[in-house]
Each structure stands twice: as structure tokens, then as C-alpha cells.
N, C-alpha and C positions, 0 to 999 in steps of 0.2 A: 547318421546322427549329425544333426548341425543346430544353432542358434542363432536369430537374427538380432543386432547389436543395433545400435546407434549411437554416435558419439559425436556429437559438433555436424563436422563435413563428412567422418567417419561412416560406412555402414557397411558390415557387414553380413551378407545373407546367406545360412545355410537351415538345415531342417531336421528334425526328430522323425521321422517316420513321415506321416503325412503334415506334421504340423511344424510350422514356421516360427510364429511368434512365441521366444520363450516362456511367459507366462502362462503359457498354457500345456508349457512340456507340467506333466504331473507323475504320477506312480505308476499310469497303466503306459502311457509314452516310456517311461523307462522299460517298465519290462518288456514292453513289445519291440524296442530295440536289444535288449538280453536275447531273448529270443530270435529275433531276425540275425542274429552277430553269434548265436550259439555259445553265448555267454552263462554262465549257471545265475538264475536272479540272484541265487543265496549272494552269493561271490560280488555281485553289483553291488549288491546294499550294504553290502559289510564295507567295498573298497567305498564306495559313495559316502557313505558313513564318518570314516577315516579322514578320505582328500576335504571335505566339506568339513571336520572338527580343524583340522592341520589350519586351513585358509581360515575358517573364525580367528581362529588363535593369534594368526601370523599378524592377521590386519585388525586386531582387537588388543593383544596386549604387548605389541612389541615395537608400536608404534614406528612401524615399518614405512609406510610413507613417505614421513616426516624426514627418513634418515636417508631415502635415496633420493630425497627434490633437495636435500640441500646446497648439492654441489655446485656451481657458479653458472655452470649450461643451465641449468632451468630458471623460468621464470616465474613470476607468481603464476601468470595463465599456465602454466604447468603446470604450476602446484595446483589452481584450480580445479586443471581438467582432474589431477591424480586423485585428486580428494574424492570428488565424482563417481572414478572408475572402481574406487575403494568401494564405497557405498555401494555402488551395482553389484561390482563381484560380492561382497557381502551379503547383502539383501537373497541375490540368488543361491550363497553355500545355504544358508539358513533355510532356506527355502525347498531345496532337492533334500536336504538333512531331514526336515523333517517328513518327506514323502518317502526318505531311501526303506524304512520299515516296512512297509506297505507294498511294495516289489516284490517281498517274497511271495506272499498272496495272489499276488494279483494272476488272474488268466486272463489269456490275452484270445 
């Protein structure tokens, strides 16, 4: 199971099964990682569910960011990039959250 990132200079490349680019990890890429990992899909979608409501919350009401760029080591471009990475990781919990239902169904 991997996801390929890009961030600046950053990039990180791994992979879901046979696919790369995470936009295209969806519900049957989870379960066929569930499966390949002898993982119970129930069990995925429920934890997927959960880790993906937790990270909304974190980076939506509790204005988390904000509170660890403030210390004097960072910079705005810091702050910049964090703002950014907030965004990605968010865009993506919402994103598996709403395929993790769908996992249990799925055959792979």
C-alpha cells in the first residue's frame, strides 16, 4: 500500500496495489489491499471511517496548524507549505471517508 505525494522539491512515491497516483486509490484499491493484507474489509472501513473523522476534526476545528507554525523556527513559507499540506491531507481523509462504506461490498 503506498501513495505518491508531491510537495515543492518533495516527492514521495509509493503504491496501492497496482496504482500509484492517489486519486485514483477509490473503494475497490482499498479492498483489494484488505484483502491482499488479510485484513477483514468490515474492520478497514470502520478503522478508515474513524482515522479519516479524527484528521477532519483535528485540521477543521481545532485549528491545529495555526498552533504548531507559531513557534519562532518557522517561517511564513512554513506556514505556507503547512497550510497546503493541511488542505491535501484533508481533501484526501474526506475523500477515503467517503469510499470507506463501500469496502465492505466491494469484490475484488
Amino acid at each position: 500500500m503506498m501513495s505518491c505525494i508531491t510537495f515543492g522539491a518533495i516527492l514521495t512515491r509509493m503504491a496501492m496495489g497496482d496504482e500509484f497516483a492517489p486519486n485514483n486509490i477509490h473503494a475497490y484499491q482499498l479492498a483489494d489491499f484488505a484483502e491482499t493484507c488479510g485484513i477483514n474489509k468490515k474492520l478497514l472501513s470502520r478503522q478508515l471511517t474513524i482515522l479519516a473523522n479524527k484528521v477532519t476534526e483535528l485540521l477543521t476545528q481545532n485549528n491545529f496548524i495555526n498552533q504548531i507554525t507559531q513557534a519562532k523556527q518557522f517561517t511564513n513559507d512554513d506556514r505556507q507549505y503547512m497550510t497546503k499540506v493541511k488542505a491535501h491531507v484533508l481533501a484526501r481523509a474526506r475523500y477515503l471517508h467517503s469510499q470507506s462504506s463501500e469496502i465492505r461490498a466491494m469484490r475484488v
